[in-house]
C-alpha positions, 0 to 999 in steps of 0.5 A: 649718115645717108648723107656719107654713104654714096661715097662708101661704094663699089669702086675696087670691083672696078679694077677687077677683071669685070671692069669693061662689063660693069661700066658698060652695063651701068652706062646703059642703065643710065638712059632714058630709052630714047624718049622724047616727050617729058612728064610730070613726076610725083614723088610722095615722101620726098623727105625719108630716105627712100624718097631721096634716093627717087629724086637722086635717081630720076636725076642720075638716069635723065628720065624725061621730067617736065617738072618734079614735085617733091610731097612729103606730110604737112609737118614738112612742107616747104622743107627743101631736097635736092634734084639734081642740082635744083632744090625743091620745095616739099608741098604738102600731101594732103593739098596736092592735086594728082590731077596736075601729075602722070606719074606718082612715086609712092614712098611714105607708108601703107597708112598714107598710100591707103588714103591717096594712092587710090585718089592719085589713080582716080585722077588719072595719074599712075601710082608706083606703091613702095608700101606693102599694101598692094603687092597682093591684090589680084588686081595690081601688078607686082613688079621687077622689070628684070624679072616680070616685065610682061606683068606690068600691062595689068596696071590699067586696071588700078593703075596702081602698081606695087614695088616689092619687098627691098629683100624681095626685089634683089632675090628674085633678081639673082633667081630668075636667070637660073629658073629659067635654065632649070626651074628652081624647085625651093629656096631657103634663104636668110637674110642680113638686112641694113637698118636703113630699111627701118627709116631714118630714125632707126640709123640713128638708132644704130649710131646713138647706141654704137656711140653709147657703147664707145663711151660707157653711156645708157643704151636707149631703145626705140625703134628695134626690139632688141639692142641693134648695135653690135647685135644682129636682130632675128625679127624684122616686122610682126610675128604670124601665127605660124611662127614667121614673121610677115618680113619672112612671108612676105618673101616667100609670097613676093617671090612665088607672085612673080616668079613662079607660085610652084616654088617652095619657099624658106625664109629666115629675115634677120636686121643687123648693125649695117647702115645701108646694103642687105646681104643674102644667103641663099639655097635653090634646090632645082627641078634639073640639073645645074652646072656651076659653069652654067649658073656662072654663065647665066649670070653673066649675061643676067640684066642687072645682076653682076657676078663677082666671084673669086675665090680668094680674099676680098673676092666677093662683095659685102654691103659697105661696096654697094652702096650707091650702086644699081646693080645685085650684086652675086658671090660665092656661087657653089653647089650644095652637095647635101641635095640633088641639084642644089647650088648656093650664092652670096645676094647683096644689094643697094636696099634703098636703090634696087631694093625701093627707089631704083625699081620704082624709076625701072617701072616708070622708064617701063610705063613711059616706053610702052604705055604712057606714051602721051603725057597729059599733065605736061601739055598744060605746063 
């Protein structure tokens, strides 16, 4: 199913008036910053889908590899994935010497990180954690490069750097630009988040149990606690004692972690029968005043964030169209009456990309640019 889903992408927003925009803003996306030197690239869970989307797009952005070592569990070892047009042969991760790499993507759970991110570290090479294990321990940068880019030169004292929540990382992508023209008092936001942040096995799910319904068969439930196909799920992760779930606390504390801990925060994470993109509703509430015009042109001039907002059909993106895609996409930018200073956008994007595997590569084009500026595992190939 991940397979198909890059052909299912945004290219109608190509024939809108954006178009000169969009091009040119994904071409330079696309670079490799001017590097010269090459590295040697880790990528840790190289089988699940956020794993490939890393290879896909260390790939499609030329980042500056000396070599790529595809890590997945010793079940997958020598199992092959695609980079570029090599394949690579997964070793296993329980056998792989971090000393040979400088930089680790980290794509395989809290359980697996916990163990081998710090023994990746020790060995002097940089870890990029997708896992929530880290992201709030004091001593570990939490970053998106469009928001808090500053933050990541805390890294060396871990190094270790944690990769925020999927639902997190576009939110606080759309936010900041209007924060830091009027300070952003609360948010109340819900959220519409595809299966494919819940694994492979959970679009099979998604696929088994539409296929189920088509044909009159039994309903088989694994991996969702309640039927996902033609439902919508209101419960992402854990409950917490206060009646969240850590899916709603985490972006709640993401957020204020790197944007501004003075933001109060509501969250309401709710999973529906999407395959790949998460949508988000969103309400800010600010310090100031705040024009549309002025959000409007914020967000023109926003690194990664493309406004899409006609008022018309099909004037507004929905996950089917970002689907491969490296941009947050903005809709239905309005102000809110009910409150003073209020305005409320439509936030979609690409959860596998921008929501994991693109800010991952973001934060390594990051380290190599400003910090990593002598490769040590390359210089022995």
């Amino acid at each position: 199913i991940r397979a198909c889903a890059p052909a299912i992408s945004c290219r109608p927003i190509c024939n809108w008036s954006a178009q000169a925009r969009w091009v040119t803003r994904c071409c330079k996306l696309s670079t490799n910053w001017g590097i010269e030197m090459s590295y040697v690239v880790a990528v840790i869970g190289a089988t699940g889908n956020v794993g490939r989307e890393m290879l896909n797009i260390l790939a499609e952005r030329n980042f500056p590899v000396a070599r790529v070592d595809a890590i997945a569990s010793r079940r997958s070892q020598g199992k092959e994935v695609s980079f570029g047009d090599k394949t690579l042969k997964c070793q296993a991760l329980e056998f792989y010497d971090f000393a040979a790499a400088d930089i680790a993507l980290f794509a395989c759970g809290s359980g697996p990180a916990e163990e081998y991110a710090p023994k990746a570290a020790a060995a002097g090479c940089v870890v990029i954690d997708n896992s929530s294990l880290y992201r709030m321990e004091a001593d570990v940068p939490l970053i998106v490069p469009e928001v808090n880019s500053a933050d990541l030169a805390g890294y060396t004292q871990r190094n270790i750097i944690a990769n925020p929540n999927c639902s997190t990382a576009q939110l606080v992508v759309a936010l900041k630009p209007l924060h830091d023209i009027a300070k952003i008092r609360r948010v109340v936001v819900s959220t519409y988040q595809s299966v494919s942040g819940a694994g492979n096995a959970a679009m099979d799910e998604l696929f088994a149990q539409t296929r189920a319904v088509f044909v009159n068969d039994d309903l088989t439930r694994e991996h969702f606690t309640k039927q996902i196909a033609f439902n919508v799920i209101p419960h992402i992760d854990v409950f917490r004692d206060n009646g969240d779930t850590k899916e709603e606390w985490k972006m709640v504390v993401e957020t204020q972690k790197m944007l501004d801990p003075a933001i109060r925060m509501h969250a309401t994470c709710v999973r529906v029968p999407v395959f790949v993109g998460h949508s988000e509703a969103v309400n800010i509430e600010f310090e100031m005043p705040i024009s549309e015009a002025e959000a409007r042109a914020a967000f023109e001039t926003a690194p990664g964030v493309l406004l899409v907002d006609r008022r018309e059909d099909e004037g507004y993106v929905t996950p089917v169209e970002c689907v491969g895609e490296y941009e947050t996409f903005v809709s239905r930018l309005r102000a809110d009456p009910s409150v003073e200073n209020g305005l409320s956008i439509w936030v979609v994007s690409d959860n596998l990309r921008k929501g994991a595997a693109l800010n991952a590569v973001q934060i390594a084009e990051l380290l190599v640019r400003d910090y990593v500026t002598a490769p040590r595992a390359a210089q022995d190939l």
